[in-house]
N, C-alpha and C positions, 0 to 999 in steps of 0.2 A: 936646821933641816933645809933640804934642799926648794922644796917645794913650800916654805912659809913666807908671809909677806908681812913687811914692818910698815907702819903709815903714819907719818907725823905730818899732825894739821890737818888731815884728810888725802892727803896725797903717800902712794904707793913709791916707796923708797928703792933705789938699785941696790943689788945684792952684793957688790965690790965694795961698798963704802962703808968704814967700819965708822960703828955709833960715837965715837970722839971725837970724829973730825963735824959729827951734824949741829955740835955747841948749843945742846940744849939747855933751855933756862930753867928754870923752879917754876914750878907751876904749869910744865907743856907735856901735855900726853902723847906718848909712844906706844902702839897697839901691837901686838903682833898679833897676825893672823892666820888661823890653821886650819885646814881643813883635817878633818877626822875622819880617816878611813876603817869603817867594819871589817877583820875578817873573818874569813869562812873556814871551821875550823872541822877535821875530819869527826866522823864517828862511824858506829859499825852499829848494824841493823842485828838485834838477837835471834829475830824469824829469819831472816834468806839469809844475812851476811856480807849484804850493797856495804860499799861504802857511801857516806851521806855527809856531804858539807853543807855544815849549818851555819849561819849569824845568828848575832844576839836577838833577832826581832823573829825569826821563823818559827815558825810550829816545830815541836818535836814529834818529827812523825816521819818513815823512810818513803821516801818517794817510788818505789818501785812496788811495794807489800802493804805499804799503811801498817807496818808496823810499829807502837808508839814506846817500846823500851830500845834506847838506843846506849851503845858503850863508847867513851872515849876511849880512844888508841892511848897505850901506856907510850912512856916518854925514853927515848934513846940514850939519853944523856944521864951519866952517872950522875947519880945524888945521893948526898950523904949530909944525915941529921945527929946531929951532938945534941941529945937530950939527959937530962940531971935530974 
């Protein structure tokens, strides 16, 4: 990923150098480092009809009505389940 950082011994590695050429030993930790981004995923308020992006940590609740039953948006992309 574009945005992740490798750090061997404490020092932040460049992102050209592939890990073959660093001749690590047995015994030497290699960290990568990620930052974790939340996102904000739509839904639809059943009183007015807002749409409302939510994260995993927010109240479910519309910000415009304080209405608290909210519906995910169905999804665009064909899906198909083989069940037995």
């Amino acid at each position: 990923m574009d945005e992740d950082k490798i750090m061997l011994n404490g020092h932040i590695l460049e992102g050209g150098i592939p890990i073959w050429r660093l001749r690590i030993g047995p015994g030497t930790k290699l960290l990568i480092g990620r930052e974790i981004r939340i996102k904000a995923l739509p839904y639809l308020c059943s009183d007015c009809g807002t749409e409302v992006l939510l994260k995993s940590q927010d109240a479910v609740q519309c910000r415009s009505c304080f209405g608290k039953i909210l519906y995910k948006r169905r999804t665009r992309r064909a899906c198909q389940y083989d069940c037995r």
